[in-house]
C-alpha positions in Angstrom: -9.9 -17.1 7.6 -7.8 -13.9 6.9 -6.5 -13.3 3.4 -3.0 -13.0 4.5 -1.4 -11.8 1.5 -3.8 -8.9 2.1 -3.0 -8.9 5.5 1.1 -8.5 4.6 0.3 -6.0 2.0 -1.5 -3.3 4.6 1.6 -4.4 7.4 3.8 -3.3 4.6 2.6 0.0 3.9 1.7 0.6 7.8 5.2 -0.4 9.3 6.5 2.4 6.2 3.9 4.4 7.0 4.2 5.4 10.6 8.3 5.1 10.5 8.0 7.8 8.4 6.1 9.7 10.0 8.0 9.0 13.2 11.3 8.3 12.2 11.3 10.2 9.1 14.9 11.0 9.0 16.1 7.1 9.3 13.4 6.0 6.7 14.6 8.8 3.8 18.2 7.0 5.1 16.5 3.8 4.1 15.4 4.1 1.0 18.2 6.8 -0.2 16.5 9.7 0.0 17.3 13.6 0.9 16.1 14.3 4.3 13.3 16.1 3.7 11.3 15.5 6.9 8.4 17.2 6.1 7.6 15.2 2.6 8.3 11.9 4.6 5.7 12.5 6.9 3.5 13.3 4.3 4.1 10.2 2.2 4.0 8.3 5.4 0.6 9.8 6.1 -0.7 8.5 3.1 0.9 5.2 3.2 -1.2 4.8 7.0 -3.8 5.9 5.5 -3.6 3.1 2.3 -3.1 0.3 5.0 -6.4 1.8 7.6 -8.6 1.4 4.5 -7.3 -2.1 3.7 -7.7 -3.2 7.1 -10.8 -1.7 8.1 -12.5 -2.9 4.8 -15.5 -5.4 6.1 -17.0 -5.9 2.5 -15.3 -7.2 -0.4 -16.6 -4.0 -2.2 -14.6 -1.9 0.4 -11.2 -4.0 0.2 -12.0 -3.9 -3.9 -11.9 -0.1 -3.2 -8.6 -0.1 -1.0 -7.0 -2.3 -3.6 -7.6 0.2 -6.5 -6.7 3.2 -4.6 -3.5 1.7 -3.9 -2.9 0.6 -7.6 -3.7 3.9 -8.4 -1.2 5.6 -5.8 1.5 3.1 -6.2 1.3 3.8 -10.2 1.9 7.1 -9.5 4.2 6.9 -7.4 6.4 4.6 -9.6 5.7 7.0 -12.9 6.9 9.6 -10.6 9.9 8.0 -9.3 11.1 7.1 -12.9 10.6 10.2 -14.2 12.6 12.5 -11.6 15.0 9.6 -12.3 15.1 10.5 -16.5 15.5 13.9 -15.3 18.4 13.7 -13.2 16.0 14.7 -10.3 16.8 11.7 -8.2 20.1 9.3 -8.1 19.2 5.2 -9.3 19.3 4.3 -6.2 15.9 6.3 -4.4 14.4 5.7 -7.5 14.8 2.0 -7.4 13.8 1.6 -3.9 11.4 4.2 -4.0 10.0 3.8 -8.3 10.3 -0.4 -7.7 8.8 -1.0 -4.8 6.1 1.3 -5.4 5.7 -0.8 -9.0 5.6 -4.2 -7.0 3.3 -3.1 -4.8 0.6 -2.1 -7.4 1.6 -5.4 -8.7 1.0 -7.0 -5.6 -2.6 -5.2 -5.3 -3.5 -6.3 -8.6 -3.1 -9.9 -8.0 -5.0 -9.8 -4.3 -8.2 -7.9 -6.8 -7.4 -10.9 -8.9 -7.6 -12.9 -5.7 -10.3 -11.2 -4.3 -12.4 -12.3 -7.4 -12.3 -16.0 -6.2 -12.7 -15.4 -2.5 -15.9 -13.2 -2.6 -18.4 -16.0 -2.9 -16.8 -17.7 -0.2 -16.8 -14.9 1.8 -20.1 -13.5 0.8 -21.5 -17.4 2.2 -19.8 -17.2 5.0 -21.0 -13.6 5.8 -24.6 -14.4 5.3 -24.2 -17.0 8.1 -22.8 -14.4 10.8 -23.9 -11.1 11.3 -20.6 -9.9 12.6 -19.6 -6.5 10.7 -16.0 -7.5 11.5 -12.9 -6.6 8.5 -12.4 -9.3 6.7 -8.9 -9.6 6.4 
């Protein structure tokens, strides 16, 4: 059975991912920022990129991998939001949006590793009994 609060977590960061890097003008609208087309398509990039690896990871070692790259990213992210906040860089309201969710979301990757921790012998049974090299979200 899919985890699905890994499942929501890699929509998430898809569904912002490829807006941005199709619509990037209406998701800087979204989340208050600038239009800078060029940086959202970047950012949106990376975001596709964050929810592939979840996704495509078929081994609890691989979705352990997505998870901490994400924590990772998302850390930054929010370190970097807050900080071009202090500086005066970027108005409260971007670097809510932007800062917070990226915090939540590291937040939220934490507990699925957490998670993760009590579903890999489950998974690692079931696994052994098919040979399929299927995700396992």
């Amino acid at each position: 059975m899919p985890n699905i609060s890994l499942l929501t977590l890699a929509a998430t960061k898809g569904m912002i991912g490829v807006s941005a890097i199709l619509l990037p003008s209406l998701t800087a609208r979204l989340f208050f920022l600038p239009e800078f087309v060029t940086w959202a398509q970047l950012f949106g990039s990376r975001d596709a990129m964050a929810a592939g690896l979840l996704l495509t990871a078929n081994t609890p070692e691989a979705i352990r991998t997505a998870l901490w790259a994400g924590i990772l990213t998302d850390t930054v992210d929010a370190l970097a939001g807050g900080l071009a906040f202090l500086q005066g860089n970027l108005a409260w309201q971007p670097a809510l949006y932007v800062g917070g969710g990226a915090f939540v979301l590291a937040l939220v990757r934490l507990a699925g590793l957490r998670s993760l921790e009590t579903v890999v012998p489950k998974v690692r049974a079931e696994s052994s009994a098919s040979s399929s090299n299927e995700p396992l979200l």
